[in-house]
VOPAGU-2260 file (C-alpha; in pm, 1 decimal, decimal comma):
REM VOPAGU-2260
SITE   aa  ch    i         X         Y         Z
SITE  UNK   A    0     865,0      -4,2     738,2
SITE  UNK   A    1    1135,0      49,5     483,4
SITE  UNK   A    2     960,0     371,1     325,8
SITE  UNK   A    3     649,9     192,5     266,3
SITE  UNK   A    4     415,6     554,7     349,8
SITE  UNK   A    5     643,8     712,0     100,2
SITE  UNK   A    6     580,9     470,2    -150,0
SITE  UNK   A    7     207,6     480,1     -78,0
SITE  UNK   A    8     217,2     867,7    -133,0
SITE  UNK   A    9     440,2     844,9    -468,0
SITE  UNK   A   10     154,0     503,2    -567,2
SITE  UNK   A   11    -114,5     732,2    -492,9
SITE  UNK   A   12     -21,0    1022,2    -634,6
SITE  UNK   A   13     297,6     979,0    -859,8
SITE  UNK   A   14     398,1    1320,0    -869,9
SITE  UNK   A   15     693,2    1284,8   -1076,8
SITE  UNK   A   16     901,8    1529,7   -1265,8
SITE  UNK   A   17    1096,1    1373,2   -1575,4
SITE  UNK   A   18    1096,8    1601,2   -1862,2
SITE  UNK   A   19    1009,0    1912,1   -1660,3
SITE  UNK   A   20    1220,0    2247,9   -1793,1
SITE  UNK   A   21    1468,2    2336,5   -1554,4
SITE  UNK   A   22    1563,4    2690,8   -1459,2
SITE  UNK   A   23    1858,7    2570,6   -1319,9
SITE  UNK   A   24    2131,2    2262,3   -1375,9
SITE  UNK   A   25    2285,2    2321,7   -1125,7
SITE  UNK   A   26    2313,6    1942,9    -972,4
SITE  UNK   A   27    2265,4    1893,2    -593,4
SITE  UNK   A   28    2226,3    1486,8    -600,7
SITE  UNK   A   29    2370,5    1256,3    -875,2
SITE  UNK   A   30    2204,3     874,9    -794,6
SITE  UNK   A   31    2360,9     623,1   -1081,5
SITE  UNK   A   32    2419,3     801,5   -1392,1
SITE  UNK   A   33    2146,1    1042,4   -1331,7
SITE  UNK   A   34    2123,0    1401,5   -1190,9
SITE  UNK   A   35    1898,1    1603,0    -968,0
SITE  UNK   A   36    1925,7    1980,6    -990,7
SITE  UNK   A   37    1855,6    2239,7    -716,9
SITE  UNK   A   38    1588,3    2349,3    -964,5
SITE  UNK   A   39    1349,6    2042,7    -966,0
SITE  UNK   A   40    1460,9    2016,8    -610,8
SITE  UNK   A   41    1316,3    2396,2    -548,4
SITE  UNK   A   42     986,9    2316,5    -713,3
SITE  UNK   A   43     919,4    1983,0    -522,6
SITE  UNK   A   44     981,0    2162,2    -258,1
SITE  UNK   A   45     706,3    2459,4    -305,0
SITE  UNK   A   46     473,3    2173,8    -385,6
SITE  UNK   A   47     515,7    2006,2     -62,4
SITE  UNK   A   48     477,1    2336,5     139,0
SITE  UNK   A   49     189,1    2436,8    -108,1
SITE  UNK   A   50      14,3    2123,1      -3,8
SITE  UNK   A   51     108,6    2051,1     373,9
SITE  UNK   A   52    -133,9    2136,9     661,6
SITE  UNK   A   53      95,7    2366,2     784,6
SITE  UNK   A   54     -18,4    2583,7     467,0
SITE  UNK   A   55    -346,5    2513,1     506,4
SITE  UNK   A   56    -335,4    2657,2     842,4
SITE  UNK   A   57    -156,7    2987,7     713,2
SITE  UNK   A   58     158,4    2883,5     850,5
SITE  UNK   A   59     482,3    3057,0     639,7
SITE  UNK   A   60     778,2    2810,8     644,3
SITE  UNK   A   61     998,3    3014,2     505,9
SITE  UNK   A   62    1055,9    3317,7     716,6
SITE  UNK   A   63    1290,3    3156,4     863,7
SITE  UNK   A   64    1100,8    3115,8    1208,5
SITE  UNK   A   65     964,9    2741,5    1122,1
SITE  UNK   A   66    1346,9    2605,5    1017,8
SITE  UNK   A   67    1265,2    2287,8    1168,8
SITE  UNK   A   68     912,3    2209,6     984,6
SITE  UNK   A   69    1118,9    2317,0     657,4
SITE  UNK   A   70    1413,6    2110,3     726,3
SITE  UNK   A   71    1192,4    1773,2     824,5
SITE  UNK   A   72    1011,6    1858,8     414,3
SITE  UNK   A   73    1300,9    1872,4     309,9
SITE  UNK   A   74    1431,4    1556,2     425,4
SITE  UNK   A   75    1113,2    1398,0     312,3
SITE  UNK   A   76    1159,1    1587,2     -99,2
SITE  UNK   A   77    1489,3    1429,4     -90,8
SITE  UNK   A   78    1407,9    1105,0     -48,5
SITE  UNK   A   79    1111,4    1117,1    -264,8
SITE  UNK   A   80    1331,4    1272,6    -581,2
SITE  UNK   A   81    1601,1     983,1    -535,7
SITE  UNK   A   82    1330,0     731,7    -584,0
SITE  UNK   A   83    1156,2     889,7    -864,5
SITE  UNK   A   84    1505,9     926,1   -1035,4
SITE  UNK   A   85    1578,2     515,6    -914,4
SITE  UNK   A   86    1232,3     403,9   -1023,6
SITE  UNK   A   87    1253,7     591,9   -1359,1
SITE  UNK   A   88    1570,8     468,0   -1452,9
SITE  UNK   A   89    1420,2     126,0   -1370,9
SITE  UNK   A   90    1069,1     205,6   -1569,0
SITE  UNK   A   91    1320,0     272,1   -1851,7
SITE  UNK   A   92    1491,8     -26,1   -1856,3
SITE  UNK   A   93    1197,2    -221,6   -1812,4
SITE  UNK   A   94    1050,0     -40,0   -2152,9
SITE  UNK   A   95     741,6      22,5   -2000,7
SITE  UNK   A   96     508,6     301,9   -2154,5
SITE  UNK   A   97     168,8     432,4   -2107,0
SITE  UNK   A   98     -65,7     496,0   -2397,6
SITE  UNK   A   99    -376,3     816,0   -2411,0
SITE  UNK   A  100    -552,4     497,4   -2349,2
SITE  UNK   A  101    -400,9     418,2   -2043,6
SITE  UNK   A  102    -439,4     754,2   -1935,4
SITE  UNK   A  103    -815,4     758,0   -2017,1
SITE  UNK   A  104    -874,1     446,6   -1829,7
SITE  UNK   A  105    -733,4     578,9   -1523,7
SITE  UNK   A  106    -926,6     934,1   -1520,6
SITE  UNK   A  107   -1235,5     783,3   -1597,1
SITE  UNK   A  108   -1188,2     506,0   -1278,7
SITE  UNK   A  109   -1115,9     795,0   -1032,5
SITE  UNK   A  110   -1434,2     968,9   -1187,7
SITE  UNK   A  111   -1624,3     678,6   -1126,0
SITE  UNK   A  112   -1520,3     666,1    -747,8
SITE  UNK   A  113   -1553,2    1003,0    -697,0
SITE  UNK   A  114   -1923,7     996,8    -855,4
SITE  UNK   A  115   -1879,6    1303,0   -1087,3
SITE  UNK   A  116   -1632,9    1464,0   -1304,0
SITE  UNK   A  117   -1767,3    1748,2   -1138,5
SITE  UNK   A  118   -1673,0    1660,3    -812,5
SITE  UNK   A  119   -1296,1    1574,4    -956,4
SITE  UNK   A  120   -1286,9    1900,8   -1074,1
SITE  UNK   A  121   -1394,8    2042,6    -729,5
SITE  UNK   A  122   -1139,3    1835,4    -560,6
SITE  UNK   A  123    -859,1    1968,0    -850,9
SITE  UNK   A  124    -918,5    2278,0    -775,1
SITE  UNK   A  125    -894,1    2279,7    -424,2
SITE  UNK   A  126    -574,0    2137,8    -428,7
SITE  UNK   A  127    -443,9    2358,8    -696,6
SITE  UNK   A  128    -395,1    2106,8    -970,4
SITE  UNK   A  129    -462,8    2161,7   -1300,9
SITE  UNK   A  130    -605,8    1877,8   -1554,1
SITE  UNK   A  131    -285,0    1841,2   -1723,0
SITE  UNK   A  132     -57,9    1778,0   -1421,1
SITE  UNK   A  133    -360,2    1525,4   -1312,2
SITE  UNK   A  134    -311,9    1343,2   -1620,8
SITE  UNK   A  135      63,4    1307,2   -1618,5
SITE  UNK   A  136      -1,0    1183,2   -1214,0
SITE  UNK   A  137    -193,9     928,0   -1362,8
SITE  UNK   A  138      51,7     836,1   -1637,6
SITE  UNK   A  139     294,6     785,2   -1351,0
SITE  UNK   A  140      39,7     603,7   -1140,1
SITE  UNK   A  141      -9,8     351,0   -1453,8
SITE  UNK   A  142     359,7     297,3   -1482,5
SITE  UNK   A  143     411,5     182,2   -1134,5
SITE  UNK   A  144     131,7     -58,2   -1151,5
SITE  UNK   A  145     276,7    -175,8   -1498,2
SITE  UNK   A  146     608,4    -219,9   -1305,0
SITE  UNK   A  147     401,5    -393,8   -1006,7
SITE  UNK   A  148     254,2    -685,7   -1272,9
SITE  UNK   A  149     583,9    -699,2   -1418,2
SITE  UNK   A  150     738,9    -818,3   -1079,4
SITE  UNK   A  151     489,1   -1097,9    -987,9
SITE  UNK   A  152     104,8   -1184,4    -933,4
SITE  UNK   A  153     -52,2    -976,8    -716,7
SITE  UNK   A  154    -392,6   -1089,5    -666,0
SITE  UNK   A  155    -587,7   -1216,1    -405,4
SITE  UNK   A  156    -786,7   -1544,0    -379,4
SITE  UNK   A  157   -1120,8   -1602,4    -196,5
SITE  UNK   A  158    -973,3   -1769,1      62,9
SITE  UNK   A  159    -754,6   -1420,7     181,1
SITE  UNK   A  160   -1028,4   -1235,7      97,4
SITE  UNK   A  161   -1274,5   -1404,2     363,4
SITE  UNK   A  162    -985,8   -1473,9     636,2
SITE  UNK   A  163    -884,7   -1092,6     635,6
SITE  UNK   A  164   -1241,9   -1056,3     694,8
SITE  UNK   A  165   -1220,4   -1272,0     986,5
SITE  UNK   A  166    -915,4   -1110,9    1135,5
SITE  UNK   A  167   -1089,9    -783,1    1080,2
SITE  UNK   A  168   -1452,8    -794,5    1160,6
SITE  UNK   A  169   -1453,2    -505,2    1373,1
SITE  UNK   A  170   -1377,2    -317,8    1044,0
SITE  UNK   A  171   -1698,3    -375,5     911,0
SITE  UNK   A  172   -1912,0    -347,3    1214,3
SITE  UNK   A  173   -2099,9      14,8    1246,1
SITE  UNK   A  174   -2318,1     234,2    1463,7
SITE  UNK   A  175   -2669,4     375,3    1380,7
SITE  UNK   A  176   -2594,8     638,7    1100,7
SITE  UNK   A  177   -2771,8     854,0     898,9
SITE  UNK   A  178   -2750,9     981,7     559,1
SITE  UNK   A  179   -2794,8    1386,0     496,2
SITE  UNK   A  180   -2754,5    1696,1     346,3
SITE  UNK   A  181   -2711,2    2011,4     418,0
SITE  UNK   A  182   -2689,1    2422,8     285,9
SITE  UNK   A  183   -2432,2    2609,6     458,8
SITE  UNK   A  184   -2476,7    2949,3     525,9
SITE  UNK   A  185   -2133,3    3018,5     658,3
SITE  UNK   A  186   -2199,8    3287,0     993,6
SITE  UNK   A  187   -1839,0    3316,1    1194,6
SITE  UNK   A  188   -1820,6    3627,1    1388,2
SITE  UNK   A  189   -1441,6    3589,8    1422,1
SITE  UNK   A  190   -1437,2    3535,2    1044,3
SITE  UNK   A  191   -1626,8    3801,8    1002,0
SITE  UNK   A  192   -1400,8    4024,8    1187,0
SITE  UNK   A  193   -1128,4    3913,5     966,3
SITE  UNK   A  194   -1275,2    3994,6     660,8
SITE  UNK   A  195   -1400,6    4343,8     754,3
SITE  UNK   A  196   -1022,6    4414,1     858,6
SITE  UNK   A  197    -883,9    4325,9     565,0
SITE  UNK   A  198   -1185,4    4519,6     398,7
SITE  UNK   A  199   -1084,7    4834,2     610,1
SITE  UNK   A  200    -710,5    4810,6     604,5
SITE  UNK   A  201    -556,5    5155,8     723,5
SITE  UNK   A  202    -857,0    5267,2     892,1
SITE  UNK   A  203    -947,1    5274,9    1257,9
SITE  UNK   A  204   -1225,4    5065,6    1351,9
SITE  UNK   A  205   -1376,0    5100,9    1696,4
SITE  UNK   A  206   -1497,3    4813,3    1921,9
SITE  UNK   A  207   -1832,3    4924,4    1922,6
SITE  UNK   A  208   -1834,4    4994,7    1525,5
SITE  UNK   A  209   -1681,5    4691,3    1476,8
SITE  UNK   A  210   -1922,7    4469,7    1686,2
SITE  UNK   A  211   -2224,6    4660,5    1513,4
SITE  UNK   A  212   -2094,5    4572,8    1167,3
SITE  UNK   A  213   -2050,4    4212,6    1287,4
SITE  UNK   A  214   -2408,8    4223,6    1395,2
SITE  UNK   A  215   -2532,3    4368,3    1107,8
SITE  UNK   A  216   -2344,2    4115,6     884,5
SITE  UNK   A  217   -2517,3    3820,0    1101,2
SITE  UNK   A  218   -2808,1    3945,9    1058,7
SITE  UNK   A  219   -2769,2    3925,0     651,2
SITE  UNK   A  220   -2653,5    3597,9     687,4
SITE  UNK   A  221   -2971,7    3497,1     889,7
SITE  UNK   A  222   -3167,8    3631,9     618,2
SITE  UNK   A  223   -3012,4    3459,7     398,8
SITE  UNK   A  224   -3062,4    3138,1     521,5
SITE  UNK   A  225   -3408,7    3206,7     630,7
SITE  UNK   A  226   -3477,7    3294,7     262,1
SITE  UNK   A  227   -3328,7    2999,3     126,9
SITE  UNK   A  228   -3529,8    2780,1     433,3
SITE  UNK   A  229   -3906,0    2941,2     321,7
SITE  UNK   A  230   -3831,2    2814,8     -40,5
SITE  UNK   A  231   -3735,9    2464,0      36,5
SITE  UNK   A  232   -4019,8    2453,1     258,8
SITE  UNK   A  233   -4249,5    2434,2     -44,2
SITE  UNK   A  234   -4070,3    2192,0    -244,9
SITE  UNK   A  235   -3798,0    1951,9     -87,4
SITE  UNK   A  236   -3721,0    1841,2    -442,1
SITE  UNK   A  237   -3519,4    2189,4    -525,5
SITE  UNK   A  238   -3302,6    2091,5    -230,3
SITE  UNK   A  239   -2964,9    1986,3    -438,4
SITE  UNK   A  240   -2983,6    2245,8    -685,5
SITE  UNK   A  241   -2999,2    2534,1    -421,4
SITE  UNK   A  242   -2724,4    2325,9    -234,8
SITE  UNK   A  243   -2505,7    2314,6    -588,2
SITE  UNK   A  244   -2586,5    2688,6    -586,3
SITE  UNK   A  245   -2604,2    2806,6    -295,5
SITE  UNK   A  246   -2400,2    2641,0     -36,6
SITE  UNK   A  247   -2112,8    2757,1     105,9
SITE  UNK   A  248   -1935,3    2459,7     190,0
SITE  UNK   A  249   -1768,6    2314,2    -158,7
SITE  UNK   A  250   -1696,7    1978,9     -46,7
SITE  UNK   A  251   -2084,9    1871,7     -20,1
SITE  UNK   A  252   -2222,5    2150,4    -268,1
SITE  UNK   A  253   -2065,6    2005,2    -559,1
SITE  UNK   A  254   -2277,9    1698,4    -411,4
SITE  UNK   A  255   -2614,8    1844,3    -377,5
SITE  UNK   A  256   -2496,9    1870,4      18,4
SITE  UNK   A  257   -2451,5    1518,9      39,4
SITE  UNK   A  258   -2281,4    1399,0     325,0
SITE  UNK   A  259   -2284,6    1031,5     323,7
SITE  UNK   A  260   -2369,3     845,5     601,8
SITE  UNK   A  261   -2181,9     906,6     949,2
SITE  UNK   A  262   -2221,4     809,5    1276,2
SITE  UNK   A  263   -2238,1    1015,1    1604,6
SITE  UNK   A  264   -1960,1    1160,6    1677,7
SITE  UNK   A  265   -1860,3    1277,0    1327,8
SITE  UNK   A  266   -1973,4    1602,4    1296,7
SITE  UNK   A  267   -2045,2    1919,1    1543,0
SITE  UNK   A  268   -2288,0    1876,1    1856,3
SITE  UNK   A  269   -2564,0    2153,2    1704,6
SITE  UNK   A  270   -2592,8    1971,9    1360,6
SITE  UNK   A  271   -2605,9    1586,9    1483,0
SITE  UNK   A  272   -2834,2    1609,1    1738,0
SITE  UNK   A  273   -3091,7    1781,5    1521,2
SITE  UNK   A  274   -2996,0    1514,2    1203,3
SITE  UNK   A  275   -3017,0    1220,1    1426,0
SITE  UNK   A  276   -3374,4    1347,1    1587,5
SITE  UNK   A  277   -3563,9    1391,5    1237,6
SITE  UNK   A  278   -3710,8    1129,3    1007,3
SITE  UNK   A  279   -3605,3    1097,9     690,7
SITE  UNK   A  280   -3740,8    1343,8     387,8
SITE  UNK   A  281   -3783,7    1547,8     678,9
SITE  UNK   A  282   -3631,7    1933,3     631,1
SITE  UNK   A  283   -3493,4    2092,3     966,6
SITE  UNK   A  284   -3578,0    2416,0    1106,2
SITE  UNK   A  285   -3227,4    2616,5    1039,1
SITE  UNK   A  286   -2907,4    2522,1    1233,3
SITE  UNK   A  287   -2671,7    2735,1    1457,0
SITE  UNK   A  288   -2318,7    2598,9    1454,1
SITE  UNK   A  289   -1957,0    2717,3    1510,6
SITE  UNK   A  290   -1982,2    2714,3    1092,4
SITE  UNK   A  291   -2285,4    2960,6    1026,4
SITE  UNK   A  292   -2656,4    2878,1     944,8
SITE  UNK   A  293   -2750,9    2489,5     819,1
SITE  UNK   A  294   -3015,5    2343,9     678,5
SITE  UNK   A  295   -3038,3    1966,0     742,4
SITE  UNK   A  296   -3219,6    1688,7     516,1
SITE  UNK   A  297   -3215,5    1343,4     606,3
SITE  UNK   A  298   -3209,3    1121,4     373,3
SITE  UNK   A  299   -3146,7     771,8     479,9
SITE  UNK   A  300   -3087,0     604,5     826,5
SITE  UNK   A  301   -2851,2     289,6     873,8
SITE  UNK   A  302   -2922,3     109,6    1153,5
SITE  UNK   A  303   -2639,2     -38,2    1371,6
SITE  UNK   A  304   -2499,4    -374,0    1225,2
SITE  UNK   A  305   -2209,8    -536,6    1049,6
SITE  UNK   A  306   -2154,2    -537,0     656,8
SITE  UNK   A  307   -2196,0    -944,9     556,9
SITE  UNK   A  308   -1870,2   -1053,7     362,4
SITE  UNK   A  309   -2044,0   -1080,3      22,4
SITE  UNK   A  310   -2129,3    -690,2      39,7
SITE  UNK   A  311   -1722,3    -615,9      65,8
SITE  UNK   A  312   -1587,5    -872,2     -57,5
SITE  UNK   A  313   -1483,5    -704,6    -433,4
SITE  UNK   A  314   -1342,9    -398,6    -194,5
SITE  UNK   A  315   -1106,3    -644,5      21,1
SITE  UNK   A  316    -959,4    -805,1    -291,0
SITE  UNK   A  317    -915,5    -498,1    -459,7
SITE  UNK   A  318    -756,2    -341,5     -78,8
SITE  UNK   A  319    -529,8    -654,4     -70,8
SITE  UNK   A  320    -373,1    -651,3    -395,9
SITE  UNK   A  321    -308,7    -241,5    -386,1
SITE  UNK   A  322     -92,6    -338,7     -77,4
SITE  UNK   A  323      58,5    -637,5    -294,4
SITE  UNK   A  324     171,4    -388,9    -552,9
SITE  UNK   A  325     310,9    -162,7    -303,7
SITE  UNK   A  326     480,7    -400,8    -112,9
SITE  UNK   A  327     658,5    -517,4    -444,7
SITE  UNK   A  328     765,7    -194,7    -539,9
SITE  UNK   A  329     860,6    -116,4    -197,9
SITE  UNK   A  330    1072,6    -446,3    -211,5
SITE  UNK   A  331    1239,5    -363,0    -540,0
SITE  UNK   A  332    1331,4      39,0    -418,8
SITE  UNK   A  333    1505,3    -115,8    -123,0
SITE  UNK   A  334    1723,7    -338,5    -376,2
SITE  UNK   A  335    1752,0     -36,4    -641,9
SITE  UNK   A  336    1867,1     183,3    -298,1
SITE  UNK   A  337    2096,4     -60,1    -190,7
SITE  UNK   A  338    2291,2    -122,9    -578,0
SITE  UNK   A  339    2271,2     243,9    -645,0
SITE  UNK   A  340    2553,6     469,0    -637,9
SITE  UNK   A  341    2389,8     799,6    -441,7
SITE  UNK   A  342    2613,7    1138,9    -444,2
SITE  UNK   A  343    2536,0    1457,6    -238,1
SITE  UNK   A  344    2747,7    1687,2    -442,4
SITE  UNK   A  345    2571,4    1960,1    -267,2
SITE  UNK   A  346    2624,9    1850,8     103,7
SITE  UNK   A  347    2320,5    2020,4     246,8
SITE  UNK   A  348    2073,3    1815,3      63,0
SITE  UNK   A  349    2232,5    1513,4     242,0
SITE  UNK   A  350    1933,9    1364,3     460,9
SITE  UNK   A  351    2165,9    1307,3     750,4
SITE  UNK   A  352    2286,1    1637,8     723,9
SITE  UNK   A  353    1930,9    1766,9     727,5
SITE  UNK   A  354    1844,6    1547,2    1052,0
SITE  UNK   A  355    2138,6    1674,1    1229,2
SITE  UNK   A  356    2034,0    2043,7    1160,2
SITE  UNK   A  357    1663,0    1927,0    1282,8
SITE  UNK   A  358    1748,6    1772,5    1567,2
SITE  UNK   A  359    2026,1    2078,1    1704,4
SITE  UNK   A  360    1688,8    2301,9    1646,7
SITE  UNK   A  361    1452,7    2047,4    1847,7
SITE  UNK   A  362    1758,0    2052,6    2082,3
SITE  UNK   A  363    1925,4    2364,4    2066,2
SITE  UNK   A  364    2115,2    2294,0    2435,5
SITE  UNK   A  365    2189,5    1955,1    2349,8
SITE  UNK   A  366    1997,6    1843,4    2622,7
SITE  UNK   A  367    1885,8    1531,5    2491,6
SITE  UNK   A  368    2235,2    1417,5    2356,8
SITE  UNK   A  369    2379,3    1449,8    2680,6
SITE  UNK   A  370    2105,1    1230,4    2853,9
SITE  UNK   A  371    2184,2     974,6    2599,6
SITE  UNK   A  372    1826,6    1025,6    2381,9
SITE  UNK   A  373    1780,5    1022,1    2002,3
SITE  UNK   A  374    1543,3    1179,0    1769,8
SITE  UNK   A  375    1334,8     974,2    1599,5
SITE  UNK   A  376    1405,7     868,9    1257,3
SITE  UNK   A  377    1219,1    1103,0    1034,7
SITE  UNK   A  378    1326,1     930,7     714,7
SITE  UNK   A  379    1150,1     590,1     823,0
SITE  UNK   A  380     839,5     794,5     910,3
């Protein structure tokens, strides 16, 4: 696919370096007449781990017991620092700049999807990006779509509009849904566990102390909910500012619990049965789940149909001629890749180096080489 999900990534999300301070010069790559130092090399790399699901899911990649998941992000850093270094030697050339204008434009358009500044700054925070580095990823995001007009027209006439509609129609057909919101009271006894552990470090907990305090902290939690349940009870219209205040899952608080519409399927058994079995402006009795204690309020039902072209029409053009611009940038990477003169002065930040090591440690016997098999190619991925 000649990098394209890279390129989709570094369109999306531009996370580009130039200018950064370096703690280091010493220089691991050299591609053309510029250099890439083990220092912005080091700090890409902490990003990527920082960000991965293998974070997410408390997983540490460098103890040295999860070589192979570090060695694949590595491989995948690599490649994305020699095309930031290719495409900002080419944004260079090209004179291309972005004005605080520019800059404005594109905050306030993700703001706009999004629904809220508020919910942008939920969503910043939750990946662990400040403001300022958002602002320079959309700087970077501008310039590639200034370097995407630069290379031809990109968009998309009626006609490919309505026949990718055509070819697609399955797309935009959907099952009943309904619209909700909820207040999460999160309740996991496991969770619980965990935090009176780490509460009670160096101490000796029993089994039976231990399942009374879980008990005890359910119970609370209950309580809680119950409270929270008696006072909505009275007035439905307090609903999204107790959610915004109350809530305990961030993701829909920020929204006044909204959860969009969704089909069955989407979320856990306990929650959807009881959401799809109440009328709208209806508030449920409270919720058990694997999550804690809900509180469920429909507020719209969809029933099961297919969107007509006119409704999506203004979202297939604008789909369409994203994957115009990233299929000309792709194009023109490949042709900067293939004229560029790429040096691994530091031999173990060579991405075939890096495959080798990942596929001895997928393969420590060799088993696989000597029946003739070969690991995929991670690069291409």
């Amino acid at each position: 696919m000649k990098g394209k999900k890279l390129l989709v990534t570094l369109a999306a999300a531009a996370v580009l370096f130039a200018g950064c301070g370096l703690k280091s010069g010493n220089t691991i790559i050299k591609v053309n007449d510029r250099k890439i130092t083990k220092a912005e090399f080091d700090k890409k790399l902490d990003q990527a781990i920082g960000g991965s699901m293998f974070a997410r899911m408390g997983v540490d990649m460098k103890n040295g017991q999860n070589d192979f998941l570090l060695n694949i992000l590595k491989q995948r850093v690599v490649n994305e620092l020699i095309i930031k270094s290719l495409l900002d030697a080419e944004i260079e050339k090209r004179g291309i700049k972005v004005s605080n204008d520019d800059v404005e434009a594109g905050v306030k358009e993700v703001i706009e999807k999004l629904g809220s500044k508020e919910q942008l700054d939920t969503i910043l925070k939750q990946h662990g990006v400040s403001p300022a580095q958002f602002k320079r990823d959309i700087a970077e995001q501008v310039k590639l779509n200034k370097v995407a007009s630069q290379l031809g027209d990109s968009s998309v006439s009626d006609a490919e509009a309505k026949s990718f509609y055509d070819k697609n129609i399955e797309k935009f057909k959907h099952p009943d849904q309904v619209r909700a919101s909820h207040i999460l009271i999160i309740a996991n006894p496991k969770e619980i566990e965990a935090v009176i552990k780490s509460q009670n470090e160096g101490k000796t907990i029993s089994e039976e102390e231990m399942k009374a305090k879980i008990e005890q902290r359910m119970v609370e939690k209950k309580a809680e909910i119950d409270k929270i349940h008696a006072e909505l009870k009275g007035d439905l219209s307090k609903f999204a500012k107790i959610a915004k205040e109350k809530s305990e899952d961030p993701g829909s608080a920020i929204k006044g619990g909204d959860l969009g519409f969704f089909p069955k399927g989407r979320m856990v058994p306990e929650f959807e049965k009881v959401a799809f079995s109440i009328k709208p402006n209806t508030l449920s009795d409270v919720v058990k789940s694997q999550y804690g204690y809900h509180i469920i309020l429909v507020t719209d039902r969809k029933a099961a149909g297919q969107d007509p072209y006119e409704k999506v029409q203004n979202d297939i053009k604008a789909y369409l001629k994203k994957q115009k611009e990233v299929d000309k940038i792709d194009d023109l990477v490949e042709s900067l890749k293939k004229n560029a003169t790429i040096e691994f002065v530091d031999p173990t930040y060579d991405p075939e180096y890096l495959a080798d090591l990942v596929q001895k440690q997928l393969d420590p016997e060799g088993e696989a080489a000597k029946a003739g098999e070969k690991i995929p190619d991670i690069q291409k991925k």
